[in-house]
N, C-alpha and C positions, 0 to 999 in steps of 0.2 A: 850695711847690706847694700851689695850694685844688684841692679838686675843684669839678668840674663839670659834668663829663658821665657818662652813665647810659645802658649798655647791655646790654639783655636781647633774650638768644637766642628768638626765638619761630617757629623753622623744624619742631619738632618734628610727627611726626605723631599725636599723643596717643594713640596704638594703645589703653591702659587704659582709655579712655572710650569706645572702641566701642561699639555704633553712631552715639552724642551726638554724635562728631567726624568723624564721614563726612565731613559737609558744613559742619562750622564749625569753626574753632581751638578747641582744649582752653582756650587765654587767652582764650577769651570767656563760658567757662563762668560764668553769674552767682551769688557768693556772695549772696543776696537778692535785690539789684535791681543789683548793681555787679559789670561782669567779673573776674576773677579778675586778670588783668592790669594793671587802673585801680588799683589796690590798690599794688601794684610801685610804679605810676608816678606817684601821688603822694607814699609813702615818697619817693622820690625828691628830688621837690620840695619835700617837707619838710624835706633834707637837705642843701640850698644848691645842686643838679641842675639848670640852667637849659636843658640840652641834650639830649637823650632822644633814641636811636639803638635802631630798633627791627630786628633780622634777622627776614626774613618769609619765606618760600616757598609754593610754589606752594598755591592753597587757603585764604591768610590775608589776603583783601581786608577781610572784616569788622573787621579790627583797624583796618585806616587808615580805612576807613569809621567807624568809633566816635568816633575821636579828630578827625574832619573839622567842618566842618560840616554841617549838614543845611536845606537851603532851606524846602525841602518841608514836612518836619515843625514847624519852627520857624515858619513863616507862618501855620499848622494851628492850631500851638496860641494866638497870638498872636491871631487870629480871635477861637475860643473863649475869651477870658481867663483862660486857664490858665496864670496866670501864676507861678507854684510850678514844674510841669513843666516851662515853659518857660528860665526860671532853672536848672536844672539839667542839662538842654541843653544852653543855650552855655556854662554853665560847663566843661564834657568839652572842647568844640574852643577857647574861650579859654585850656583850661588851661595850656599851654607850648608851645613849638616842636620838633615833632620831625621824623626825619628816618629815611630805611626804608632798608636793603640789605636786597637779595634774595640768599637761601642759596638756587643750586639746587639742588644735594644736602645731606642732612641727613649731615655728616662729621666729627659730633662736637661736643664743646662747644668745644674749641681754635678748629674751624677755626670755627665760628662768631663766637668771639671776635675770633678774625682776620681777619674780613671787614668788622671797624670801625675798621681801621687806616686808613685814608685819614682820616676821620670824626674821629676822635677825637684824630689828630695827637701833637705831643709833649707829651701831659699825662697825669696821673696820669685815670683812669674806673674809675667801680664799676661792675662786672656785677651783675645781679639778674636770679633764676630766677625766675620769677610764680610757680612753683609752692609756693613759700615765702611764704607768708602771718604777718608776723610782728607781732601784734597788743602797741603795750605804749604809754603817752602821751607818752617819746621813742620815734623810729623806730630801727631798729635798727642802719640805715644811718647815721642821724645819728651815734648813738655811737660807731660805726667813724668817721665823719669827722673827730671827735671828736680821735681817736688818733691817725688818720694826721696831720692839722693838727702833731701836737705831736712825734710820730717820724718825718715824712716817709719813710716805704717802706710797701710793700705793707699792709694786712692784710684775714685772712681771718676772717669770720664762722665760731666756731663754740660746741658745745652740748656739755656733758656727758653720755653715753650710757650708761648700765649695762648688763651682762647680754650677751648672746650679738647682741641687734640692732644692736649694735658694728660687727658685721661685714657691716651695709646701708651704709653710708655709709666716705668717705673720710678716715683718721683720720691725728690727725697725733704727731708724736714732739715735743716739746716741754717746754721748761724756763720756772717760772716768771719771769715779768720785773717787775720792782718798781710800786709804785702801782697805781690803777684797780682796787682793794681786789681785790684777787688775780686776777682776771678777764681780766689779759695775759700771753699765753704768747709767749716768742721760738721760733721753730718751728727747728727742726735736721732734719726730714727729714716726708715724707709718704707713706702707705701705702694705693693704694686698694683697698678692701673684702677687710681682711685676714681669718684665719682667728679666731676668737675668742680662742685660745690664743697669739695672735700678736700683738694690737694691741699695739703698743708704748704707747695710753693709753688714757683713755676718752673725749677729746676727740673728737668728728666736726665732718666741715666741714659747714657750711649754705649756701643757696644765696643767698649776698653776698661780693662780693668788690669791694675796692678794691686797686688795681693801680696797681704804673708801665709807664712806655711800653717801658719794656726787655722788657715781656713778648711785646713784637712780636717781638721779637729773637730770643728764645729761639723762640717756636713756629715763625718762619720756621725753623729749625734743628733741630727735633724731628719725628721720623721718625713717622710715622702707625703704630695701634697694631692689636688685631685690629679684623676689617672694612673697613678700611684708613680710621679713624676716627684726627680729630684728638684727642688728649686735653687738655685742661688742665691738669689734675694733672703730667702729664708735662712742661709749657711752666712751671710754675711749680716745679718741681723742680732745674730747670737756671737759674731765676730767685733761685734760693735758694743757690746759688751762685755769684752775683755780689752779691745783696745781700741784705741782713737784711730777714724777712719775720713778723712776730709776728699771732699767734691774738688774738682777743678774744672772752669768751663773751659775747655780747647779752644782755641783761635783755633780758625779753618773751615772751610763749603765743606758739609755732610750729605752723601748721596745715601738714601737708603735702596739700594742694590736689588735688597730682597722683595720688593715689591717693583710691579710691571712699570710705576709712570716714574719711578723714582731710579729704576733701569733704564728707561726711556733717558731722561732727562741726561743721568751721567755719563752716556752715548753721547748724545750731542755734545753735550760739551767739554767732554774729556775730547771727541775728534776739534773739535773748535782750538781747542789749546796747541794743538799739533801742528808744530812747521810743516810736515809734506802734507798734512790733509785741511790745515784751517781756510785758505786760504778757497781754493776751489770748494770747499764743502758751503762755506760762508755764502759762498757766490750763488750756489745753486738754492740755498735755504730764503735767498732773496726772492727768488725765482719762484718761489712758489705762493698758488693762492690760496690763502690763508683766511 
Protein backbone atom coordinates (compact mmCIF):
# COMPACT_ATOMS: atom_id res chain seq x y z
CA UNK A 1 0.00 0.00 0.00
CA UNK A 2 1.65 3.89 -1.06
CA UNK A 3 -0.16 6.48 0.27
CA UNK A 4 -1.95 9.02 -1.38
CA UNK A 5 -4.52 10.87 -0.20
CA UNK A 6 -4.59 13.56 2.46
CA UNK A 7 -7.42 14.59 4.71
CA UNK A 8 -7.84 17.49 7.01
CA UNK A 9 -10.72 18.23 9.14
CA UNK A 10 -11.41 21.91 8.72
CA UNK A 11 -15.34 21.98 9.92
CA UNK A 12 -14.13 23.44 13.17
CA UNK A 13 -15.52 26.68 14.51
CA UNK A 14 -12.19 28.25 15.78
CA UNK A 15 -14.02 29.60 18.98
CA UNK A 16 -10.01 30.67 20.42
CA UNK A 17 -9.63 33.11 17.75
CA UNK A 18 -12.65 34.98 18.39
CA UNK A 19 -13.49 37.64 17.03
CA UNK A 20 -10.74 36.87 13.86
CA UNK A 21 -13.04 33.92 13.07
CA UNK A 22 -16.53 35.35 13.07
CA UNK A 23 -16.36 35.68 9.63
CA UNK A 24 -13.49 33.57 8.29
CA UNK A 25 -11.95 29.91 8.88
CA UNK A 26 -9.33 29.78 11.68
CA UNK A 27 -7.31 27.66 8.49
CA UNK A 28 -7.11 30.84 6.71
CA UNK A 29 -5.42 32.66 9.45
CA UNK A 30 -2.03 33.87 7.51
CA UNK A 31 1.33 32.66 9.17
CA UNK A 32 2.96 36.03 7.13
CA UNK A 33 1.54 35.96 3.87
CA UNK A 34 0.39 32.00 3.66
CA UNK A 35 -2.92 30.57 5.44
CA UNK A 36 -2.26 28.39 8.00
CA UNK A 37 -3.89 25.60 6.16
CA UNK A 38 -1.57 25.90 2.76
CA UNK A 39 1.17 24.99 5.00
CA UNK A 40 -0.82 21.25 5.85
CA UNK A 41 -1.35 21.09 2.18
CA UNK A 42 1.76 21.33 0.76
CA UNK A 43 3.54 19.12 3.71
CA UNK A 44 1.31 17.02 1.95
CA UNK A 45 2.37 17.16 -1.47
CA UNK A 46 5.70 17.03 -0.36
CA UNK A 47 4.85 13.68 0.97
CA UNK A 48 3.78 11.84 -2.39
CA UNK A 49 -0.36 13.30 -1.48
CA UNK A 50 -1.69 13.68 -4.94
CA UNK A 51 -5.19 13.84 -3.58
CA UNK A 52 -6.41 16.30 -0.85
CA UNK A 53 -9.96 15.90 0.80
CA UNK A 54 -10.80 18.95 2.48
CA UNK A 55 -14.03 18.64 5.31
CA UNK A 56 -15.53 22.28 5.34
CA UNK A 57 -18.75 23.49 7.08
CA UNK A 58 -20.90 26.05 6.95
CA UNK A 59 -18.77 29.60 6.92
CA UNK A 60 -15.60 27.93 5.13
CA UNK A 61 -16.17 29.09 1.41
CA UNK A 62 -12.76 31.19 1.78
CA UNK A 63 -10.92 27.89 1.87
CA UNK A 64 -12.14 26.54 -1.55
CA UNK A 65 -12.11 30.07 -2.66
CA UNK A 66 -8.11 30.07 -2.03
CA UNK A 67 -7.28 27.00 -3.52
CA UNK A 68 -9.51 27.90 -6.82
CA UNK A 69 -8.75 30.05 -9.33
CA UNK A 70 -9.21 33.65 -9.34
CA UNK A 71 -10.00 35.28 -13.01
CA UNK A 72 -10.33 38.54 -11.77
CA UNK A 73 -7.25 38.99 -9.78
CA UNK A 74 -5.04 37.17 -12.14
CA UNK A 75 -6.18 39.33 -15.30
CA UNK A 76 -5.28 42.47 -12.58
CA UNK A 77 -2.24 41.53 -12.09
CA UNK A 78 -1.23 40.35 -15.55
CA UNK A 79 -2.36 43.99 -16.79
CA UNK A 80 -0.04 45.53 -14.37
CA UNK A 81 3.16 43.06 -14.98
CA UNK A 82 3.12 41.84 -11.79
CA UNK A 83 4.38 39.13 -12.70
CA UNK A 84 6.18 37.80 -9.24
CA UNK A 85 2.47 38.03 -7.65
CA UNK A 86 1.01 36.67 -10.37
CA UNK A 87 3.18 33.46 -10.33
CA UNK A 88 2.31 32.88 -6.89
CA UNK A 89 -1.29 32.90 -7.57
CA UNK A 90 -1.62 30.29 -9.95
CA UNK A 91 0.70 28.45 -8.36
CA UNK A 92 -2.25 28.16 -4.95
CA UNK A 93 -4.95 26.83 -7.73
CA UNK A 94 -2.28 24.74 -9.92
CA UNK A 95 -1.19 23.31 -6.90
CA UNK A 96 -3.10 19.85 -6.75
CA UNK A 97 -6.54 18.53 -7.20
CA UNK A 98 -8.66 18.66 -4.28
CA UNK A 99 -11.99 17.72 -3.38
CA UNK A 100 -14.46 19.30 -0.22
CA UNK A 101 -17.13 17.33 1.99
CA UNK A 102 -19.23 19.18 3.82
CA UNK A 103 -19.46 18.46 7.89
CA UNK A 104 -22.81 19.96 8.91
CA UNK A 105 -22.33 19.50 12.37
CA UNK A 106 -19.05 19.76 13.87
CA UNK A 107 -19.25 15.90 15.81
CA UNK A 108 -15.90 15.35 16.40
CA UNK A 109 -12.72 14.55 14.79
CA UNK A 110 -14.06 10.64 14.17
CA UNK A 111 -16.90 11.65 12.57
CA UNK A 112 -15.11 14.12 10.49
CA UNK A 113 -12.81 11.46 9.51
CA UNK A 114 -15.69 9.52 8.50
CA UNK A 115 -17.09 11.60 6.21
CA UNK A 116 -14.05 10.91 3.71
CA UNK A 117 -14.97 7.31 3.44
CA UNK A 118 -16.59 7.51 0.15
CA UNK A 119 -13.41 9.77 -1.05
CA UNK A 120 -10.78 7.96 0.11
CA UNK A 121 -12.10 4.37 -0.61
CA UNK A 122 -9.91 1.36 0.20
CA UNK A 123 -6.61 2.90 0.81
CA UNK A 124 -4.40 3.65 3.41
CA UNK A 125 -4.82 8.28 3.96
CA UNK A 126 -3.11 10.65 6.27
CA UNK A 127 -5.20 12.96 8.30
CA UNK A 128 -3.59 16.32 9.06
CA UNK A 129 -4.63 19.04 11.57
CA UNK A 130 -3.51 22.53 10.01
CA UNK A 131 -3.37 23.39 13.33
CA UNK A 132 -0.05 21.61 13.48
CA UNK A 133 2.47 23.63 11.83
CA UNK A 134 5.55 21.25 11.68
CA UNK A 135 8.51 23.14 10.42
CA UNK A 136 11.87 20.75 9.54
CA UNK A 137 13.65 20.25 5.61
CA UNK A 138 11.90 16.70 5.55
CA UNK A 139 8.02 16.97 6.21
CA UNK A 140 6.95 15.27 8.79
CA UNK A 141 4.51 13.50 7.13
CA UNK A 142 7.13 12.41 4.69
CA UNK A 143 8.94 10.53 7.45
CA UNK A 144 5.70 8.93 8.58
CA UNK A 145 5.48 7.81 4.92
CA UNK A 146 8.50 6.74 5.21
CA UNK A 147 7.67 3.94 7.83
CA UNK A 148 4.36 3.09 7.00
CA UNK A 149 5.89 2.23 3.12
CA UNK A 150 8.20 -0.27 5.11
CA UNK A 151 5.53 -1.63 8.06
CA UNK A 152 2.53 -1.28 6.15
CA UNK A 153 -0.11 -0.31 9.25
CA UNK A 154 -1.19 2.68 10.59
CA UNK A 155 1.21 5.16 12.19
CA UNK A 156 0.74 8.12 14.51
CA UNK A 157 2.77 11.25 14.74
CA UNK A 158 4.03 11.79 17.91
CA UNK A 159 6.32 14.12 20.43
CA UNK A 160 7.92 13.75 23.68
CA UNK A 161 6.30 15.91 26.32
CA UNK A 162 7.75 16.53 29.86
CA UNK A 163 6.17 17.80 32.92
CA UNK A 164 2.42 18.05 33.87
CA UNK A 165 1.40 19.42 29.97
CA UNK A 166 1.37 15.64 29.39
CA UNK A 167 -2.01 15.77 30.41
CA UNK A 168 -3.13 18.44 27.22
CA UNK A 169 -2.78 16.08 24.66
CA UNK A 170 -3.55 12.29 23.83
CA UNK A 171 -0.79 10.10 25.10
CA UNK A 172 -0.01 6.86 24.25
CA UNK A 173 1.32 3.46 26.09
CA UNK A 174 3.93 2.21 24.06
CA UNK A 175 7.08 -0.18 23.63
CA UNK A 176 10.15 0.50 21.85
CA UNK A 177 10.36 -0.97 18.12
CA UNK A 178 13.83 -1.64 16.58
CA UNK A 179 15.62 0.83 13.96
CA UNK A 180 14.58 4.51 12.90
CA UNK A 181 17.38 5.22 15.71
CA UNK A 182 14.96 4.90 18.50
CA UNK A 183 12.15 7.09 17.29
CA UNK A 184 9.52 4.05 16.64
CA UNK A 185 7.30 3.01 19.19
CA UNK A 186 4.75 -0.07 18.61
CA UNK A 187 1.76 1.37 20.46
CA UNK A 188 -0.24 -1.30 22.94
CA UNK A 189 -3.03 1.16 24.11
CA UNK A 190 -3.92 5.07 24.03
CA UNK A 191 -5.08 7.42 26.76
CA UNK A 192 -6.77 10.66 26.00
CA UNK A 193 -5.70 13.54 28.34
CA UNK A 194 -4.72 11.63 31.26
CA UNK A 195 -4.04 12.74 34.74
CA UNK A 196 -0.33 13.64 35.00
CA UNK A 197 0.12 10.91 37.67
CA UNK A 198 -1.29 8.60 35.23
CA UNK A 199 0.31 8.90 31.76
CA UNK A 200 1.31 5.70 31.14
CA UNK A 201 4.48 7.85 28.89
CA UNK A 202 5.57 10.83 27.91
CA UNK A 203 4.80 10.34 24.27
CA UNK A 204 1.77 12.61 23.14
CA UNK A 205 -0.05 12.44 19.81
CA UNK A 206 0.37 15.24 17.28
CA UNK A 207 -1.92 16.17 14.71
CA UNK A 208 -0.82 13.57 11.73
CA UNK A 209 -1.93 10.57 11.24
CA UNK A 210 -1.57 7.93 8.51
CA UNK A 211 -4.29 5.21 8.66
CA UNK A 212 -5.74 2.15 7.03
CA UNK A 213 -9.21 1.84 5.57
CA UNK A 214 -10.05 -0.47 8.46
CA UNK A 215 -10.40 2.62 10.49
CA UNK A 216 -13.76 3.11 8.63
CA UNK A 217 -14.73 -0.09 10.13
CA UNK A 218 -14.00 0.53 13.49
CA UNK A 219 -15.74 4.29 13.85
CA UNK A 220 -18.74 2.91 11.78
CA UNK A 221 -18.88 0.67 15.15
CA UNK A 222 -17.84 3.08 17.93
CA UNK A 223 -20.40 4.72 19.86
CA UNK A 224 -20.31 8.60 20.05
CA UNK A 225 -18.56 9.96 23.37
CA UNK A 226 -19.65 13.14 25.55
CA UNK A 227 -21.59 15.72 23.54
CA UNK A 228 -22.56 13.09 21.36
CA UNK A 229 -18.98 13.74 19.58
CA UNK A 230 -17.31 11.16 17.31
CA UNK A 231 -13.79 10.44 18.76
CA UNK A 232 -10.79 9.21 16.95
CA UNK A 233 -8.91 8.07 19.53
CA UNK A 234 -11.77 5.88 20.41
CA UNK A 235 -11.95 4.52 16.33
CA UNK A 236 -8.24 3.94 16.49
CA UNK A 237 -8.34 1.99 19.89
CA UNK A 238 -10.66 -0.71 18.44
CA UNK A 239 -8.22 -0.33 15.29
CA UNK A 240 -5.43 -1.53 17.54
CA UNK A 241 -6.98 -4.41 18.04
CA UNK A 242 -7.20 -5.75 14.95
CA UNK A 243 -3.98 -4.60 13.80
CA UNK A 244 -0.51 -3.33 14.78
CA UNK A 245 -0.27 0.38 14.96
CA UNK A 246 3.32 2.06 15.81
CA UNK A 247 4.29 5.90 17.05
CA UNK A 248 6.92 7.60 15.30
CA UNK A 249 8.53 10.83 16.99
CA UNK A 250 8.95 13.37 13.80
CA UNK A 251 12.25 15.33 13.63
CA UNK A 252 11.11 19.01 13.33
CA UNK A 253 9.96 22.61 15.38
CA UNK A 254 5.93 22.16 16.01
CA UNK A 255 3.98 25.45 16.13
CA UNK A 256 0.64 24.80 17.58
CA UNK A 257 -1.26 27.39 15.33
CA UNK A 258 -4.32 26.92 17.11
CA UNK A 259 -3.71 28.65 20.05
CA UNK A 260 -2.98 32.60 20.23
CA UNK A 261 0.88 32.41 21.82
CA UNK A 262 1.78 29.45 19.81
CA UNK A 263 0.42 31.66 16.57
CA UNK A 264 2.27 34.42 17.97
CA UNK A 265 5.46 32.62 18.22
CA UNK A 266 5.27 30.77 14.42
CA UNK A 267 4.84 34.56 13.17
CA UNK A 268 7.83 35.55 14.30
CA UNK A 269 9.64 33.05 13.40
CA UNK A 270 8.46 31.76 10.22
CA UNK A 271 9.15 35.94 9.13
CA UNK A 272 12.71 35.37 10.85
CA UNK A 273 13.34 32.43 8.43
CA UNK A 274 12.56 34.82 5.40
CA UNK A 275 15.22 36.29 3.12
CA UNK A 276 12.98 39.51 2.19
CA UNK A 277 11.71 39.89 5.80
CA UNK A 278 14.50 38.32 8.25
CA UNK A 279 16.79 40.52 8.05
CA UNK A 280 15.07 44.05 8.71
CA UNK A 281 12.35 42.33 10.92
CA UNK A 282 15.50 40.92 13.13
CA UNK A 283 16.62 44.37 13.24
CA UNK A 284 13.68 46.01 14.53
CA UNK A 285 12.91 42.96 17.25
CA UNK A 286 16.31 44.35 18.60
CA UNK A 287 15.03 47.53 18.79
CA UNK A 288 12.60 46.94 21.01
CA UNK A 289 12.33 47.25 24.85
CA UNK A 290 11.76 44.17 26.15
Amino acid sequence: MKLRKAVFPAAGLGTRFLPATKAQPKEMLPLVDKPIIQYGVEEAMASGCDQIIIITGRGKQAIEDHFDVSYELEKMLEERKKTELLKIVRSISDMIHIAYVRQKEALGLGHAVFMARELVGNEPFAVLLADDVIDHTTPALKQMANVFEQQQCSVIAAQVVEGRMISSYGVLDAIPADGYNGRLFEIRNMVEKPKFEEAPSNLAVIGRYILTPTIFECLAKTQPGAGGELQLTDGMRMLLKQEKMYAYVYEGKRYDTGDKLGFLKATVEFALKRADLGGPFREYLKGLKL
